[in-house]
N, C-alpha and C positions, 0 to 999 in steps of 0.2 A: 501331587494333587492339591489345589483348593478348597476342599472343603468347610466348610462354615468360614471362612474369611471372606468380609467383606471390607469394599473400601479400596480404594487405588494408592498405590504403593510409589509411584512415579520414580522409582528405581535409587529413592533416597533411605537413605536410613530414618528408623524411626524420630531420631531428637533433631533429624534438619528437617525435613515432613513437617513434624507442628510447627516449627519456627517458620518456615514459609506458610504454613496455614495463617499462624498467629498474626504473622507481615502481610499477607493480602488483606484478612477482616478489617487489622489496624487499619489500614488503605483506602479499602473501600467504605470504612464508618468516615474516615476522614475528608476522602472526597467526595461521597456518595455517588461515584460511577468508576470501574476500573476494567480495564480491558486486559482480561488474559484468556488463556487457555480453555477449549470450552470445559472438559475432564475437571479441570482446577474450579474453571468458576462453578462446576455441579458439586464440587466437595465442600468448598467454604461455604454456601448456601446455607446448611442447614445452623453452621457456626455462626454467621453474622446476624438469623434469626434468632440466637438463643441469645445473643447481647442486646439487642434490639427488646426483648421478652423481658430481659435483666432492668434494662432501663426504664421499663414500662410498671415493674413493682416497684422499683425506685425506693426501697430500702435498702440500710447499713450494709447488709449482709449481700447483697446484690453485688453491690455498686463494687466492694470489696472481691467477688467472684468475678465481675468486670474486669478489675484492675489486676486480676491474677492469671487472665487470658490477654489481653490489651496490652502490646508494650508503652501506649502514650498515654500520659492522663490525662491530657486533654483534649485526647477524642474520646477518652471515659466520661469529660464531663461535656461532651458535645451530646453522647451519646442519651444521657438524664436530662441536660435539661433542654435542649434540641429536637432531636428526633423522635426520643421517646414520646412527649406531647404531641409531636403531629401523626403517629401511629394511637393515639389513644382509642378510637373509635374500630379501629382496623383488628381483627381475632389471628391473624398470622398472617401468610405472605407477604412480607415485606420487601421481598427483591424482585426483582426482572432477570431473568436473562435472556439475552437479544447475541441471535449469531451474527457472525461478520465473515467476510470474505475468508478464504484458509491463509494461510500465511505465508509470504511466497520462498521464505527460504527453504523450510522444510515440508509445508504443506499444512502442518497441524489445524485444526479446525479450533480459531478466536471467536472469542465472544465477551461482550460487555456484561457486567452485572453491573445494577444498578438499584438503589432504592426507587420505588412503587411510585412513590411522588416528588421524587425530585424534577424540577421542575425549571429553576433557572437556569439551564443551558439548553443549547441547540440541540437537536436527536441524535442517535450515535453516531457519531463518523465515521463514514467506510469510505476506507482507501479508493482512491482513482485506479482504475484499471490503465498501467502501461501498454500503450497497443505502439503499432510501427507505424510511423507515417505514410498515408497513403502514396504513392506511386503516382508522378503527375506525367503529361505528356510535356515535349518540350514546347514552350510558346515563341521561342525563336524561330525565323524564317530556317526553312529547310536549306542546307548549304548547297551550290549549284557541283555539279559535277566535273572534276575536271577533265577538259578537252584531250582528246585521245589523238596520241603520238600521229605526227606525219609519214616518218617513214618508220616503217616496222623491221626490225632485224630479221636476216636470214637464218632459216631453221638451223640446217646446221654449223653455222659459224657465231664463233662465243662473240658476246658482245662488246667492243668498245670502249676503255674508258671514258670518251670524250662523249660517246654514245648515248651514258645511261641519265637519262632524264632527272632533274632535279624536279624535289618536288615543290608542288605548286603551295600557293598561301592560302591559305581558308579565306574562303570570300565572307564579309561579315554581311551582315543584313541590313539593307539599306534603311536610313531613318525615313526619307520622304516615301511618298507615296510609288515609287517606281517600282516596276515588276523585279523580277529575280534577273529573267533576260535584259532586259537594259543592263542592270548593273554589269553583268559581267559583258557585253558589249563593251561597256565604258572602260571596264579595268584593261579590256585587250585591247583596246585604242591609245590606253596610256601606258602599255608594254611597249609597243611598238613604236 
């Protein structure tokens, strides 16, 4: 049973858990948009607002609390003297999360998180949907059929080696302007 546990376990052990917690906040403070997991980006959430919160008191003691969650220090000090001032005015939600298509190996449902105002880049990228090429009709002229044998073999007697009819050449489609029947008029004038 579950009871009183909360929190998504992602089928890791407790000390890889934070370290992939720790590596996405690190991630997303640093580039302020990161695309994972929707699960993942609902758990870091509340982490990259409590560094976000850190930088916003922007004392000793903080900055230090920072750098003891933070594997990089200098998105510790992006964090203070960056970000922190442009949330100065803002009381908390600092992030975005924005779904994205599911993922097509496994299915898992992505999504981007993002800081509230980040602003110099494009909106979230969502993949191009793979479709199949549509299905064209041929735009070749229809090839004409070929002329049907002279003499037809008798039912019951097997047929002839010398008999059995080679086959014909694909008539290709004329470039000028001349019908189907012409052309092959023309070609059985140049058999002959």
């Amino acid at each position: 049973m579950r009871h009183r546990l909360n929190g998504r376990h992602f089928g890791r052990p407790t000390d890889h858990r934070l370290a992939m917690y720790r590596n996405l906040v690190t991630d997303l403070l640093r580039h302020e948009r990161i695309t994972t997991t929707e699960a993942k980006a609902k758990e870091i959430r509340p982490m990259a607002e409590k560094m976000i919160t850190l930088g916003k008191r922007g004392d000793v003691h903080a900055r230090r609390q920072a750098l003891a969650f933070m594997y990089d220090t200098k998105v510790v000090k992006k964090v203070f003297d960056e970000i922190a001032p442009r949330m100065a005015n803002r009381p908390g939600g600092y992030t975005r999360i924005t779904a994205i298509e599911a993922r097509k190996g496994d299915g898992a449902k992505v999504a981007s998180i993002e800081l509230i105002d980040f602003v110099d880049a494009p909106a979230t990228p969502r993949p191009q949907r793979v479709t199949a090429a549509p299905i064209q009709a041929s735009t070749a002229a229809p090839v004409a059929a070929a002329p049907a044998p002279t003499s037809a073999p008798v039912a019951n007697e097997p047929p002839a080696a010398e008999s059995v009819p080679e086959p014909e050449a694909v008539v290709e489609a004329p470039e000028t302007d001349e019908t189907v029947e012409e052309a092959v008029a023309a070609e059985e004038e140049e058999k002959s």
